[in-house]
C-alpha positions in Angstrom: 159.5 55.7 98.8 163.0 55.3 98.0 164.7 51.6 98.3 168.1 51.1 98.7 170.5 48.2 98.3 174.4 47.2 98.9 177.1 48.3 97.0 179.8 45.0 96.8 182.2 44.4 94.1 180.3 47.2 91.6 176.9 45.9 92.0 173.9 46.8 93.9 172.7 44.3 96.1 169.7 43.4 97.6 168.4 41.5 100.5 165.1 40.5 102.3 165.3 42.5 105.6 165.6 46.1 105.4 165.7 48.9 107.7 163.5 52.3 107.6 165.5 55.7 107.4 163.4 58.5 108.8 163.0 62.0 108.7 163.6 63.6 112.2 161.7 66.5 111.4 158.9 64.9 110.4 158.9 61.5 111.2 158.2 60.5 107.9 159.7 57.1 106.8 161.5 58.5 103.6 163.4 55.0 102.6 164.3 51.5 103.3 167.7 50.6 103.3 169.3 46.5 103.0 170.0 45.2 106.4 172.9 43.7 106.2 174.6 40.7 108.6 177.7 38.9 108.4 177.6 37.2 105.0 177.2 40.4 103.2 179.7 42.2 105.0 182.3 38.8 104.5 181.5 39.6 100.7 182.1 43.1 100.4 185.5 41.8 102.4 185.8 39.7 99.8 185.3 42.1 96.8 187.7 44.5 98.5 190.7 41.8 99.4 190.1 40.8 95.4 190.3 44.4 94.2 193.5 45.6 96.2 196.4 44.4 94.4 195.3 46.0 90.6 194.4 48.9 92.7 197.4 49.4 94.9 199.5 49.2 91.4 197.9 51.8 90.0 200.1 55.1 89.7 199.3 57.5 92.3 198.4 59.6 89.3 196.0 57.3 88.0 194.1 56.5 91.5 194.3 61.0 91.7 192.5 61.3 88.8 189.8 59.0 90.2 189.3 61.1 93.4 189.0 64.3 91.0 186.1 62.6 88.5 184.4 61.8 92.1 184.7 65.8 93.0 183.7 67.2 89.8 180.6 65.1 90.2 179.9 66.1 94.0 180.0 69.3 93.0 177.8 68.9 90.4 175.5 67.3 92.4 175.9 69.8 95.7 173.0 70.5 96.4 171.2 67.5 95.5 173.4 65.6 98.3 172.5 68.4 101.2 168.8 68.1 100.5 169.0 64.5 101.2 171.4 64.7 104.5 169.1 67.4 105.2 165.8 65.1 105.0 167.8 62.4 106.9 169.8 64.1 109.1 167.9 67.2 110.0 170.3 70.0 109.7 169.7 73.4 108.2 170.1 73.4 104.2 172.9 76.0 104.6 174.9 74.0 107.1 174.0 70.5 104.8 175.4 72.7 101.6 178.4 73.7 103.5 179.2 70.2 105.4 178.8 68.9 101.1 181.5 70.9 100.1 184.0 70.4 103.0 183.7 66.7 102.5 184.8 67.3 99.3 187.9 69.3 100.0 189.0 66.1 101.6 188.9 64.6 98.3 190.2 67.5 96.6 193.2 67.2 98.7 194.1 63.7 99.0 194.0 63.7 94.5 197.0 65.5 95.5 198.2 64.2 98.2 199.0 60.1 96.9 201.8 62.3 94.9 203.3 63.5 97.6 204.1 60.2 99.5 207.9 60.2 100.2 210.1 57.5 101.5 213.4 57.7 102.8 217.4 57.1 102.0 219.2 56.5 105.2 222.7 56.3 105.5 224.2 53.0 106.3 226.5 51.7 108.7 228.6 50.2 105.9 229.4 51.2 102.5 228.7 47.8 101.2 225.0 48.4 101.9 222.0 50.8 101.1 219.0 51.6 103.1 215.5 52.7 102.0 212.7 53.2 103.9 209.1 53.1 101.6 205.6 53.6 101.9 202.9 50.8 101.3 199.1 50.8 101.5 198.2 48.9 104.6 195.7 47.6 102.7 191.6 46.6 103.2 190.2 49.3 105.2 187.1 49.3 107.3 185.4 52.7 107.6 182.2 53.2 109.9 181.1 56.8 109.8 178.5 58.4 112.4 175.0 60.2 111.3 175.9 63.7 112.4 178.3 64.3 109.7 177.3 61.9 106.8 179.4 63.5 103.8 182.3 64.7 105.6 183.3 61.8 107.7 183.0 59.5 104.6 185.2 61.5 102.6 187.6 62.2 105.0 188.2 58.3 105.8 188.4 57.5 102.4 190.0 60.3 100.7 193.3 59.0 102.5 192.5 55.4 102.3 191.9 55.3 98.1 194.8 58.1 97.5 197.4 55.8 99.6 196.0 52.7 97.8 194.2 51.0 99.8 190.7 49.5 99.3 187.6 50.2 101.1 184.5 48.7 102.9 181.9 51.5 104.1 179.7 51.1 107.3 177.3 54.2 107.7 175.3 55.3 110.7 171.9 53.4 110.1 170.5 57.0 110.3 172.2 58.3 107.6 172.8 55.6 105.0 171.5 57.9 102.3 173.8 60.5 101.9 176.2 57.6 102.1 174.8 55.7 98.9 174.8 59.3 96.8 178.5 59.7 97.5 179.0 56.2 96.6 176.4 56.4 93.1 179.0 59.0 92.4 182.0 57.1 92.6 180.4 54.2 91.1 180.0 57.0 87.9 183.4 58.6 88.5 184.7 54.8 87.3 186.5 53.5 90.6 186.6 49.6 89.6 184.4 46.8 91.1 185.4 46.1 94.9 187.9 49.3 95.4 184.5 51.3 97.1 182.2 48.8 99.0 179.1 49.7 101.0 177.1 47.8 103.3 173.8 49.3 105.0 172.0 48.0 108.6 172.8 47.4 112.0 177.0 48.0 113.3 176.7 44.5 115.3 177.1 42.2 112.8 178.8 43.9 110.3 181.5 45.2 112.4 181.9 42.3 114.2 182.6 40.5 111.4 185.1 42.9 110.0 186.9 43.8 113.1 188.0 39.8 113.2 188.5 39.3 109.9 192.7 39.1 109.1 192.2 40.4 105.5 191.3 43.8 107.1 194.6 45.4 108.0 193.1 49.1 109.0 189.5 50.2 111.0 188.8 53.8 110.8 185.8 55.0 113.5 184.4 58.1 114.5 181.5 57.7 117.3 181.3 57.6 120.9 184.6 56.5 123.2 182.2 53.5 124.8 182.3 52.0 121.2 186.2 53.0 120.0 187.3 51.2 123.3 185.6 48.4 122.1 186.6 48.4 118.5 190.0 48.6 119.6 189.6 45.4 121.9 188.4 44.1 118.7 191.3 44.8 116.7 193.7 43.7 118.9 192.6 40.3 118.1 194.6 40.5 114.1 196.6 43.6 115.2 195.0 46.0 112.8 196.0 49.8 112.3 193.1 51.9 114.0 192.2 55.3 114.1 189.4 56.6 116.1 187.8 60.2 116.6 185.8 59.8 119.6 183.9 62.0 122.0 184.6 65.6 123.4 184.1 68.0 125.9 185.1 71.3 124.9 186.0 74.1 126.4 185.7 77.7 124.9 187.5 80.4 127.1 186.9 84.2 127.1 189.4 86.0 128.6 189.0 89.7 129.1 191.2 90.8 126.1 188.6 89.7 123.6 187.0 91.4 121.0 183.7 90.4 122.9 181.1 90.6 119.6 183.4 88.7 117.9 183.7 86.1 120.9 179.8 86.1 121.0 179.3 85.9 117.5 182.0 82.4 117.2 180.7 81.2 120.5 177.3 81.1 119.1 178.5 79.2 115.9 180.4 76.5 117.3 178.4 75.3 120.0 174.6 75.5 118.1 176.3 74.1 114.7 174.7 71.0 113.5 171.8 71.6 116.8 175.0 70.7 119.2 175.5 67.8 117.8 179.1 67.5 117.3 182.0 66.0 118.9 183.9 69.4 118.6 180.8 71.8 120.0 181.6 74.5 122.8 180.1 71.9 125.9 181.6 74.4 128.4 182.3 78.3 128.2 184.1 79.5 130.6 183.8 83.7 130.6 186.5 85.9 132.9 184.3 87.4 136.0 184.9 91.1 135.1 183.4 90.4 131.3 180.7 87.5 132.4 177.6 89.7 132.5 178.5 91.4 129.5 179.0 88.5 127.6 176.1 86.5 129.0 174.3 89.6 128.2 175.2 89.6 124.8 175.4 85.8 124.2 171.7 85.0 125.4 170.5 88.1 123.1 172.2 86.0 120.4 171.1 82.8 120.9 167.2 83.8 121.7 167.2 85.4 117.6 168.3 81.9 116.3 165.4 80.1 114.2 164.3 76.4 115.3 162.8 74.4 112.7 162.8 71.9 109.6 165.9 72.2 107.8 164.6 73.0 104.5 162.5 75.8 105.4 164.2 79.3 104.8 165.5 80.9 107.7 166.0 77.8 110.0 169.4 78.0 112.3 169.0 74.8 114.4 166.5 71.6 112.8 165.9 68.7 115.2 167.9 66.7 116.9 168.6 63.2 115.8 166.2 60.6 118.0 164.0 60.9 120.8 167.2 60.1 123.2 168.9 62.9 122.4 166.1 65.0 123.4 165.8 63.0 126.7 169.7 63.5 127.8 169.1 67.6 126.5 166.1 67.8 129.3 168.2 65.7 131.7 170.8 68.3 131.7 168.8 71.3 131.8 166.8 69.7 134.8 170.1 68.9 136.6 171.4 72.4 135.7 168.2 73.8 137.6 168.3 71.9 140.5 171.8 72.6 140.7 171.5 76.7 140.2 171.5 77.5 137.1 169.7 80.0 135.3 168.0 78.7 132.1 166.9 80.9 129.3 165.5 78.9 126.7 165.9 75.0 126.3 162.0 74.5 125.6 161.1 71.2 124.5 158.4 71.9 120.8 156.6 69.0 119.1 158.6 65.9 118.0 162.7 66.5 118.1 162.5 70.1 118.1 164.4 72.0 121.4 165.1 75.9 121.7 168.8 76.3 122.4 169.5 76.4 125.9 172.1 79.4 127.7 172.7 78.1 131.6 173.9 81.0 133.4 176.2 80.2 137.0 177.3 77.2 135.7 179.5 75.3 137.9 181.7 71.9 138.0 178.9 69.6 139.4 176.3 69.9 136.9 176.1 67.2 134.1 176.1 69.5 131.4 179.7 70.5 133.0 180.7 66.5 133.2 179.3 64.9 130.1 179.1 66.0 126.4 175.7 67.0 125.7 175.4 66.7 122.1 172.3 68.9 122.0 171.7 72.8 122.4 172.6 73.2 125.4 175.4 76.2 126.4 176.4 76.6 130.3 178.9 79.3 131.4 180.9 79.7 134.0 183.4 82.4 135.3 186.5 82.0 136.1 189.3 84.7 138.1 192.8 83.1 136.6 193.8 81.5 133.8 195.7 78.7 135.8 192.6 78.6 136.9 190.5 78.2 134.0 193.4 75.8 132.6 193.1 73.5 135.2 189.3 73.2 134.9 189.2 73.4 131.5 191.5 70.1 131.5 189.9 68.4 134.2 188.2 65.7 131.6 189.4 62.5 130.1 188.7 63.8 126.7 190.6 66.3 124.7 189.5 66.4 121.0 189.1 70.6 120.7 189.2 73.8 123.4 188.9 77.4 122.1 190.5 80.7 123.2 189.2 83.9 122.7 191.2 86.6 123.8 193.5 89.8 121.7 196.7 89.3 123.6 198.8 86.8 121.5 200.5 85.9 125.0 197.2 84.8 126.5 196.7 83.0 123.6 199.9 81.2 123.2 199.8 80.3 127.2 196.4 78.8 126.9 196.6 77.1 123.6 200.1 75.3 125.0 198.7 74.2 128.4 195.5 73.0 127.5 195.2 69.5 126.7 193.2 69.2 123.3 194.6 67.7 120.0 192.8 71.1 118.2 193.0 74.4 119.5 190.7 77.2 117.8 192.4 81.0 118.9 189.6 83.6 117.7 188.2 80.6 115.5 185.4 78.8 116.0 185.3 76.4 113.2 189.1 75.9 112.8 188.2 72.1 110.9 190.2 72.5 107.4 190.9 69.5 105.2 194.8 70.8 105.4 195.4 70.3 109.3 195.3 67.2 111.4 192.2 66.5 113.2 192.5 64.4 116.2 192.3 64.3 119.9 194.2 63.3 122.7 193.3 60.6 125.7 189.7 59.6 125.3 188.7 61.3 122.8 191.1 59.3 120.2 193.8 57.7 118.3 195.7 58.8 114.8 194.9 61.9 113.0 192.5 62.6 109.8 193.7 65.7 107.4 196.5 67.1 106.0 199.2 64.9 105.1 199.4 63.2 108.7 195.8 61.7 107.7 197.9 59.6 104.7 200.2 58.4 106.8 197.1 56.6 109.0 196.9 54.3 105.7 200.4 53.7 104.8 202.8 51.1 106.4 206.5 51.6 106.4 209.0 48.8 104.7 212.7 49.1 105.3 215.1 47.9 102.3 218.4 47.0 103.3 220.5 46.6 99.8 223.6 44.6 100.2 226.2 45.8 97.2 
């Protein structure tokens, strides 16, 4: 059985009290990981705060260069990395290969990216004076990463954070510490110095706590549920640090009747069983024009019944378990509300341990839960709508708004919707329109700041203003 330790200031740490990681698929303990409270996350703190001001100096060259060595090796390693998330996590091998090497695009990019940080001349008032505006790392930057995505969201907090100059102390999900700690083995190789990458393993409480108060951290970078961003940010607000958070959705994917309806089928069926639909970006609502619905129910259930449940590593699986015996429980929840409620299931069978057939609720409508809460499981209800006011309206009758998709071929329809509907991502004829090149990011509930593209730099950069008297 594995054991695995702390990573402060270069060196692997260990501690008395650990924590068991399991397999979801089998239930297998498969490692022990440190469990860490507040002292060890004050000293990764510590090794961070130490580190920053040799590392922020560095040339943005120098710190690309870095990020590059750390990509060669992921690659390298690929598939190494997505049998381990696999074994942790629970997705299908495929899915775990594919999530390894979109995490590290992010780092691809952002090698790049620490060039291309500009500043400004602005023209004064007076000619007796100059004015410059420049970019600065903001400096120590918390990172606590969820367990559905354990490569990417890593590498797509600290991409930014290292490129811009900043330091880093790591918090995974205590599900998912291990693809965490190969990342991390890899950047420890690729030569990043003592207390630039630190990672601490265990329970968020103490560890967060601790960091969230702590003055020397300037920036906290979140993805997880909006119950615990709102409370980070209360947190924050105590030493006024940045904060970026990538909360919870509710999406909507609308099917008007000028869409290529296989192909509508086909991306439907991709984004909302990615990952067992468990992501924050997952179709949680379809919403299918009346005169198409059967047709496209038709199609979409025929779809959905030839998808393979099982462990992730055996060949052929589409959808492994889900994550912990809760997320089964809120999966039957729905499906028993969506019944009582008049729905038509087809599928949605609970199998041994944390395995569930995906789930198609036919005649969905506004006061079932699966209509009202994310899901997070494999669960797809659809609904038909007459108008697209219509459909807007309903579509944006949520406080979240992280991502909404339109299917339709009429680039009117599909400018109309994608303007009115209230979603920091809109996906037109895509399903999977997450790119390390764009800015991912919600609006209201679902989040604050934006990660990708060069707008996820600017999360870790603070702006100084240089007035130059002549």
């Amino acid at each position: 059985m594995r054991v695995e330790n702390n990573f402060i200031n270069g060196e692997w740490i260990d501690t008395s009290d650990t924590i068991v990681v399991r397999n979801p698929a089998t239930g297998n303990i498969m490692a022990t990981v440190t469990k860490s409270d507040t002292a060890e996350a004050k000293q990764a703190v510590d090794a961070a705060h130490d580190a920053l001001k040799d590392w922020q100096e560095k040339t943005a060259e120098e710190r690309g260069a870095l990020l590059l060595e750390w990509n060669r090796l992921i690659d390298e390693h690929t598939e190494a990395i997505a049998r381990t998330m696999v074994e942790e996590q629970g997705k299908p091998l495929q899915e775990a290969i594919g999530e390894v090497r979109y995490a590290n695009g992010f780092i691809e990019w952002y090698a790049a990216e620490g060039r291309r940080v500009y500043g400004e001349t602005i023209p004064a008032s007076s000619n007796k004076k100059r004015i410059f505006a420049i970019k600065q790392p903001v400096g120590v930057v918390a990172a606590i990463t969820p367990w559905n995505f354990p490569a990417a969201m890593i590498t797509r907090k600290l991409a930014p954070a290292l490129a811009a100059g900043c330091t880093v102390v790591l918090k995974p999900a205590s599900a998912t510490p291990l693809t965490a700690i190969e990342l991390v083995k890899l950047a420890e190789k690729a030569g990043f110095p003592p207390g630039v990458i630190n990672l601490v393993t265990g329970k968020a409480s103490d560890i967060v706590n601790t960091w969230q108060h702590d003055p020397r951290v300037r920036k906290l970078t979140f993805t997880g549920s909006t119950e615990v961003g709102k409370t980070l940010m209360r947190g924050a607000a105590d030493t006024m640090k940045k904060i970026s958070l990538e909360l919870g959705g509710h999406a909507p994917l609308i099917v008007t009747a000028q869409a290529d309806l296989d192909k509508a089928v086909l991306q439907a069926v991709a984004t909302k069983f990615r990952n067992g639909g468990q992501t924050c970006v997952c179709a949680n609502r379809i919403y299918v024009e009346q005169s198409i619905v059967d047709a496209f129910s038709e199609k979409f259930i025929e779809a959905v019944a030839a998808l393979e449940v099982g462990n992730g590593l055996d060949e052929g699986t589409d959808i492994g378990p889900l994550i912990d015996e809760a997320a089964v429980e809120k999966v039957m929840k729905h499906l028993e509300d969506a019944q009582i409620r008049g729905g038509e299931i087809t599928g949605g069978e609970q199998l041994d341990g944390l395995f569930v057939r995906p789930a198609v609720v036919r005649y969905a409508n506004e006061d079932m839960l699966c209509m009202n809460e994310e899901t997070f499981g494999p669960v797809a209800p659809i609904a038909s709508f007459d108008t697209l006011e219509e459909v807007i309206e309903r579509a944006n009758a949520t406080p979240f708004g992280l991502a909404a998709y339109v299917f339709t071929q009429d680039i009117n329809e599909a400018l109309y919707l994608a303007e009115a509907l209230e979603y920091g991502i809109v996906g037109v004829n895509d399903g999977l329109p997450s790119t390390p090149q764009a800015p991912f990011g919600g609006w209201k509930q679902s989040g604050l700041g934006r990660e990708g593209g060069h707008h996820g730099i600017e999360e870790f950069l603070e702006i100084k203003y240089i007035s130059l008297g002549l």
